[in-house]
C-alpha positions in Angstrom: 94.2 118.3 94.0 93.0 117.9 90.8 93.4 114.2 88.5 96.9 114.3 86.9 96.3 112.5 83.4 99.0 111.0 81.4 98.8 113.7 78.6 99.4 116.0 81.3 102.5 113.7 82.4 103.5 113.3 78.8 103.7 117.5 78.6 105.5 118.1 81.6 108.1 115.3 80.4 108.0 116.9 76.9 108.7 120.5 78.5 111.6 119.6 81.1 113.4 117.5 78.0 112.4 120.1 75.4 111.8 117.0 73.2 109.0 114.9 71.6 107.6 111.9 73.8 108.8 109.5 71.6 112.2 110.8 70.4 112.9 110.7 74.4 111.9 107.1 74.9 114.3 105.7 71.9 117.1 107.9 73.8 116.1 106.7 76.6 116.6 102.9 75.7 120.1 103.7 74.3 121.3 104.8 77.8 122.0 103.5 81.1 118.8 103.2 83.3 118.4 107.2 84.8 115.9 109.8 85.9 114.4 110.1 82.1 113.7 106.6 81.6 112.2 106.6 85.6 109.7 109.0 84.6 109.2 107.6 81.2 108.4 104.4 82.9 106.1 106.3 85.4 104.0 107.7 82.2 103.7 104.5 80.8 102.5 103.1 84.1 99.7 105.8 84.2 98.6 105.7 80.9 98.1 101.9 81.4 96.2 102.7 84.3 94.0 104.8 83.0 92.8 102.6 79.8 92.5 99.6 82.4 89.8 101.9 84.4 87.9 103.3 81.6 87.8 99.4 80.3 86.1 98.1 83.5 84.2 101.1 84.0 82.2 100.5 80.6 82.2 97.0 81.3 80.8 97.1 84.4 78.4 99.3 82.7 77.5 96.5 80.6 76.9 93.4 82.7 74.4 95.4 85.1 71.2 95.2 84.9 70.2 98.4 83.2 66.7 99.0 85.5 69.0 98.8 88.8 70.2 101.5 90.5 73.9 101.1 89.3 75.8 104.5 90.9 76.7 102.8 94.1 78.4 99.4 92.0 80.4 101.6 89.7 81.7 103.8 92.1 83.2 100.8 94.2 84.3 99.6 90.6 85.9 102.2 89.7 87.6 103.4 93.5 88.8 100.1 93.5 90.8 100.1 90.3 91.9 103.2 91.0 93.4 101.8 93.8 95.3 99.0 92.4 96.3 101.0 89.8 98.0 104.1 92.0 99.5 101.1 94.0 100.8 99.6 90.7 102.1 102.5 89.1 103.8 103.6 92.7 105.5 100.5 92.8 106.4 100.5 89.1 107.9 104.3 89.8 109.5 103.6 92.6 111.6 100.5 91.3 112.3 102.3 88.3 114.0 105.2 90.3 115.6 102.7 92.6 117.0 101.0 89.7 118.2 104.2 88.5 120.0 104.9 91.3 123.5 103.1 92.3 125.0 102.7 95.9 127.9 105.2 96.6 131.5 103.3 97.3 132.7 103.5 100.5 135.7 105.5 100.5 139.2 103.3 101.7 141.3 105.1 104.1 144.5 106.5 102.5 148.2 104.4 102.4 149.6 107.4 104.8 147.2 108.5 106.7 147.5 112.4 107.5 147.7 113.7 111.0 144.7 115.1 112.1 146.1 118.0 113.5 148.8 119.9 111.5 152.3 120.9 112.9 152.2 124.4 114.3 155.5 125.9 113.2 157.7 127.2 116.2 157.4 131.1 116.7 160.4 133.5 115.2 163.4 133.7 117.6 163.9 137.2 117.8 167.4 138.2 116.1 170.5 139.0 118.4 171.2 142.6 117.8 175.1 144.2 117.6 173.8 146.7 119.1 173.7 147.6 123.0 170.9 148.4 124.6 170.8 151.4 126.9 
């Protein structure tokens, strides 16, 4: 599966709301916490994420000795802040949908409660006849 980046995120926001990134967020902060402002959360998140990676990454870059053989130390660099930062933005997504979300009442039984079987009305009585029968 290929790297989902945040432009890509932003896009796919942009497409579903058929509205700019930022005229979404200011709409968002008028209104009750929802699925919009969950996945605008989520973006933010990521985009965070990935400035905090490319930061260490150069940094790392920088404090190594440049003669040494440096692959090894910045892939455990940067697999390791790509790990806090998926667990970050995972728990910043899911709280954000969890706080969008609101628990369902329980529904109280009725004042008169309905029989659980309705009355079966009695068959037709056949009508007496005048008539004789032969």
């Amino acid at each position: 599966m290929p790297d989902v980046t945040s432009t890509e995120i932003a896009g796919r926001i942009e497409d579903l709301y058929a509205a700019p990134l930022a005229d979404l967020a200011s709409h968002a902060r008028d209104q009750p916490p929802g699925m919009l402002s969950a996945l605008l959360g989520m973006h933010d998140a990521l985009a965070l994420a990935e400035r905090s990676i490319a930061f260490h990454r150069d940094r790392l870059a920088q404090l190594v000795h440049p003669e040494r053989e440096v692959s090894h130390v910045l892939d455990c660099a940067r697999r390791l802040a790509e790990a806090v930062a998926v667990r970050d933005v995972q728990a910043k997504a899911a709280s954000a949908v969890l706080q969008s979300l609101g628990r369902v009442p329980v529904p109280q039984p009725s004042p008169d409660p309905v029989p659980a079987v309705p009355a079966v009305p009695a068959p037709p009585v056949p009508a007496a006849s005048a008539a004789r029968s032969r």
